[in-house]
C-alpha beads as a LAMMPS data file, in Angstrom:
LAMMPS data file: protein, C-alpha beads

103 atoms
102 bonds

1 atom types
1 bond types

-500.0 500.0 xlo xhi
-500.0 500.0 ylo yhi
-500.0 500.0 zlo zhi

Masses

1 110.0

Atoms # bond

1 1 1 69.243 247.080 -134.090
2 1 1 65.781 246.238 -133.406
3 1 1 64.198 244.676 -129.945
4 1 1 63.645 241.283 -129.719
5 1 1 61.333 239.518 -127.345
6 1 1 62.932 237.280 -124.427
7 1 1 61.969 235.087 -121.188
8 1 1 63.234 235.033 -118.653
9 1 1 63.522 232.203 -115.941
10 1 1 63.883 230.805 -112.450
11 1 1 64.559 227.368 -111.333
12 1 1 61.750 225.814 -109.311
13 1 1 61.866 222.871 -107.114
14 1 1 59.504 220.232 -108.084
15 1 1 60.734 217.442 -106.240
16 1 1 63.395 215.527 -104.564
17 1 1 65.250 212.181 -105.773
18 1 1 66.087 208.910 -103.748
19 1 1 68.841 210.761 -101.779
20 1 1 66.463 213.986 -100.561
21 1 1 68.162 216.217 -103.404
22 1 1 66.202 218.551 -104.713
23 1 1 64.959 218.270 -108.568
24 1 1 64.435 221.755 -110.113
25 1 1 63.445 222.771 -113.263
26 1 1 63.270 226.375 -115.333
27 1 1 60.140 227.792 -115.407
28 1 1 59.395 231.148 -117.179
29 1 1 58.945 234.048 -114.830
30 1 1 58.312 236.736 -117.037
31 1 1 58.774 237.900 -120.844
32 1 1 59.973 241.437 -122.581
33 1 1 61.584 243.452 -125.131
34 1 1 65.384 243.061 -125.227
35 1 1 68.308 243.913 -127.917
36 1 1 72.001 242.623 -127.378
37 1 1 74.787 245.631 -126.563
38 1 1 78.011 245.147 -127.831
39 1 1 81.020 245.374 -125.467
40 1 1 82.836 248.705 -125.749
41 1 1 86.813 249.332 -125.700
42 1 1 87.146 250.870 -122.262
43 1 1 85.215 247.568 -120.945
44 1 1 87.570 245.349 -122.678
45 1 1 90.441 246.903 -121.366
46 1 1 89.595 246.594 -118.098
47 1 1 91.811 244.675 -115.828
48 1 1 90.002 241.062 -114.324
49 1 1 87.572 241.303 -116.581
50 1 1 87.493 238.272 -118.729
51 1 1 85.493 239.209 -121.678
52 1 1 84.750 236.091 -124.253
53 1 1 82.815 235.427 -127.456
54 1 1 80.314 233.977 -124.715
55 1 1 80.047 237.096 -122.904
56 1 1 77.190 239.393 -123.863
57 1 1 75.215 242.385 -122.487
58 1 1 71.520 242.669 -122.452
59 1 1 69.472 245.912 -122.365
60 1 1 65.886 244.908 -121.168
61 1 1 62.876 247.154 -121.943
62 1 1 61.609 247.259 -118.072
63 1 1 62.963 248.747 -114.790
64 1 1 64.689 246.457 -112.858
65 1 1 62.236 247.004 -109.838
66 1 1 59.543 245.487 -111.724
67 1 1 61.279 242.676 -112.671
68 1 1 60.655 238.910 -110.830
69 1 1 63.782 237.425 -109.382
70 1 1 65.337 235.192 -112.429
71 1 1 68.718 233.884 -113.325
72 1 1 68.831 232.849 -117.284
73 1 1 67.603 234.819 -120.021
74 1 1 66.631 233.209 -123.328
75 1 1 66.748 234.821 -126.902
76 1 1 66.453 232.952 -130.316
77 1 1 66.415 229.700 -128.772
78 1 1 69.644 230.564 -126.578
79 1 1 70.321 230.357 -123.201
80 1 1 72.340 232.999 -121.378
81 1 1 73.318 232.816 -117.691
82 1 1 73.225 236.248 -115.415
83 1 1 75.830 237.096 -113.989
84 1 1 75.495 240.449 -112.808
85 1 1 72.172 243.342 -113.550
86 1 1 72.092 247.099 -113.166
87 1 1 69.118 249.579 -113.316
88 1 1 69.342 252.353 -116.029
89 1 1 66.016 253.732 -114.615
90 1 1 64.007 252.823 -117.934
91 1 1 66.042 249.832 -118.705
92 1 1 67.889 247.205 -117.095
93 1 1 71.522 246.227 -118.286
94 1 1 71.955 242.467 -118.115
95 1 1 75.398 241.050 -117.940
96 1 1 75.005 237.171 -119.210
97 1 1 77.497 234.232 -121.002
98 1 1 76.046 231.979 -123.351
99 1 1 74.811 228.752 -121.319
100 1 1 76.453 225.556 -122.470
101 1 1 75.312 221.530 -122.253
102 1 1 78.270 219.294 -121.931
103 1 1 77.625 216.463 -124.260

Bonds

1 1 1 2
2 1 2 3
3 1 3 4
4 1 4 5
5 1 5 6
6 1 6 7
7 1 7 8
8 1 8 9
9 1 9 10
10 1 10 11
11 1 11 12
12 1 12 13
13 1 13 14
14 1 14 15
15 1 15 16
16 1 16 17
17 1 17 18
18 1 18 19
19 1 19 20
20 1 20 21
21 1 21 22
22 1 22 23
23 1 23 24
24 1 24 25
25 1 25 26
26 1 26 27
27 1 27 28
28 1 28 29
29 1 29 30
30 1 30 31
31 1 31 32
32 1 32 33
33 1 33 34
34 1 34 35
35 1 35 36
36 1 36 37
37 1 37 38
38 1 38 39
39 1 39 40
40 1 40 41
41 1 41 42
42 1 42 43
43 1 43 44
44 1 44 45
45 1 45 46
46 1 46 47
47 1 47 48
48 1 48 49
49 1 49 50
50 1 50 51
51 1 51 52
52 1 52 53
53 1 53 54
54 1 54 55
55 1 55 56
56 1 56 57
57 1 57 58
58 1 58 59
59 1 59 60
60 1 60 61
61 1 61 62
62 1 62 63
63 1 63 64
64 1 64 65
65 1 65 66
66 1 66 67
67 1 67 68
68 1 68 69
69 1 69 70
70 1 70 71
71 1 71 72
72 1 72 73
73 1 73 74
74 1 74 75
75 1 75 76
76 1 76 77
77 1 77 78
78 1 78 79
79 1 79 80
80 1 80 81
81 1 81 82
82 1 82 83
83 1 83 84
84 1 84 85
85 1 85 86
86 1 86 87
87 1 87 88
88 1 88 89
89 1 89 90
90 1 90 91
91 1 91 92
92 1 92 93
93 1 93 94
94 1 94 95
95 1 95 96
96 1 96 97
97 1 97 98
98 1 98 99
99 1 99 100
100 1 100 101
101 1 101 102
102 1 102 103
């Protein structure tokens, strides 16, 4: 498996519509190395855990203290949504599903 670089972003508001809503947008809040983990046995078996073809893990190349606040990760021109991180002191483990547009 080799690393692969990804960005990572943050929704910014930059503006508000007719009803004082607030119109945000992605913006990229900082970029790295990154590979995709698969999902082992023992974390399939778990109980509540609903683990999906969408469902993927990230390993990041930085620690997660160093890391800007973000919630989607993109890779190959896909979008993942976070769901969950946890420091590995080196790394950071990134717990995502595949982001989907409605059509």
């Amino acid at each position: 498996m080799k690393w692969l670089v990804c960005t990572l972003t943050y929704p910014k508001v930059t503006g508000k519509d007719r009803l004082n809503n607030p119109i945000t947008e992605d913006v990229k809040v900082f970029k790295t190395f990154c590979r995709r983990t698969p999902f082992t046995v023992e974390e399939m078996a778990l109980d509540g855990r609903k683990i999906t073809e969408d469902s993927s893990k990230f390993l990041l190349c930085c620690r997660k203290s160093r890391l800007p606040k973000f919630n989607k990760l993109i890779l190959n021109n896909s979008v993942y949504v976070v769901k969950k991180t946890e420091n590995l002191q080196k790394f950071t483990l990134v717990y995502a599903e595949a982001f989907k547009v409605e059509d």
